[in-house]
C-alpha positions, 0 to 999 in steps of 0.5 A: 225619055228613058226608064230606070231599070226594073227591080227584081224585088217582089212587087205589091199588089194593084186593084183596078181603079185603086190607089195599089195597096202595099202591103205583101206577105213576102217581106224581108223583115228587120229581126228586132231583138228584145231582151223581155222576151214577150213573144206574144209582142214579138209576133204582133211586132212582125206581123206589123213589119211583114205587112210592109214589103221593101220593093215598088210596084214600078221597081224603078231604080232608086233613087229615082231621077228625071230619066226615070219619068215619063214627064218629070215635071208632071211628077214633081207636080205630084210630089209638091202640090198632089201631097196629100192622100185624097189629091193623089188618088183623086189623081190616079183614079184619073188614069189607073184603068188604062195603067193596070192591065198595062202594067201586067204586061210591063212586069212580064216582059218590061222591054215588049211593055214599053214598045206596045205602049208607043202603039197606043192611041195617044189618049190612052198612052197618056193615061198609062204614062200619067199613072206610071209616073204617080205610081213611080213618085210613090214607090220612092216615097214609101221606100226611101221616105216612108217605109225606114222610119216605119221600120225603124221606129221601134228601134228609135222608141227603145232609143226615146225611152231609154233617154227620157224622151218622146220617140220621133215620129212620122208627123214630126217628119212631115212638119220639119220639112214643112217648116224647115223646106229640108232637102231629101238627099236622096231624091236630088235628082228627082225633086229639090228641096221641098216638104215632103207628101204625107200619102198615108191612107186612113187605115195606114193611119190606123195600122201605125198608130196601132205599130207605135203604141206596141213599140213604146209599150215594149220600149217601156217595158225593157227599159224598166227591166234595164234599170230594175237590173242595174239597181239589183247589181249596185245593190250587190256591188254594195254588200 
């Protein structure tokens, strides 16, 4: 068994016996430019983006393959039949005690980490693999799956409004894979085709709804002045 290379993105936070938390203040953000020039909305907007950082906490290589687990059949297990929040953390509580001081030492010297951790009693070496594996499964979620459509939603409400209809969001990604057994390309060599895990929290819920109604209020807006603009040159172009 091999692991994917270590990241050397900023990694997000972890609380002990917790599903880690993801979000960082440190993220590289998308600059979306309105023409409305609502500051006020262009603050709220980034701070939205900002509280999303592009990098796992595992900083594995991604996509991610078999390699790259400690047991990739135990990952697949997650992905498929641990894919709702509730089961996944009921899952990882069963082993992040073990994982999180371990994993400090894995982001200090990740090559020493991996050595000390064949030392372990076979137990605890388990748990920390079992956890390793949760937590990589997750970071390719949230990076690859998760993490561009949150990104770009407004961009694609913008694009929704401007054509007269309803922007796409993350549940209707969800229940086309659920209905349509889509592949994601891009974890090919991790998962095959199959529905994608919904692992959002209650107030991962919240915040999106929250990111969404600013999105489409905004889209609204500037699609308003667009045409209120076009009007105002035909009309011109009319005298």
């Amino acid at each position: 068994m091999s692991i994917g290379s270590c990241s050397t993105s900023p990694s997000r936070s972890t609380k002990s016996s917790v599903r880690p938390t993801y979000f960082s203040s440190g993220a590289q953000v998308k600059q979306f430019v309105y023409k409305s020039g609502l500051l006020s909305t262009m603050i709220f907007l980034l701070f939205f983006y900002s509280s999303f950082a592009k990098a796992g906490v595992i900083g594995g290589s991604l996509p991610a393959t078999s390699k790259d687990f400690f047991d990739p059949e135990y990952a697949r297990h997650v992905w498929f039949n641990l894919n709702t929040w509730e089961a996944e953390e009921k899952e990882w509580e069963k082993y992040s005690k073990d994982f999180d001081p371990w994993l400090k030492k894995f982001r200090d010297n990740r090559r020493n980490a991996l050595k000390e951790l064949k030392t372990y009693p076979e137990a605890k070496r388990r748990n920390i693999e079992r956890a390793y594996d949760i937590q990589l499964a997750y970071d390719q979620w949230f990076d690859r799956i998760y993490y561009p459509w949150y990104n770009g939603f407004p961009a694609n409400a913008r694009k929704a409004a401007s054509e007269s209809r309803a922007a796409r969001t993350f549940d209707d990604n969800l229940a086309s894979s659920r209905k349509q057994g889509s592949c994601a390309s891009i974890f090919r060599l991790f998962v095959e085709c199959g529905p994608i895990p919904d692992w959002r929290s209650e107030k991962w819920r919240a915040k999106e709804q929250e990111m969404m109604r600013v999105a489409l209020d905004e889209a609204q807006k500037i699609v308003k002045k667009e045409k209120e603009m076009m009007r105002a040159i035909l009309e011109n172009q009319k005298k």
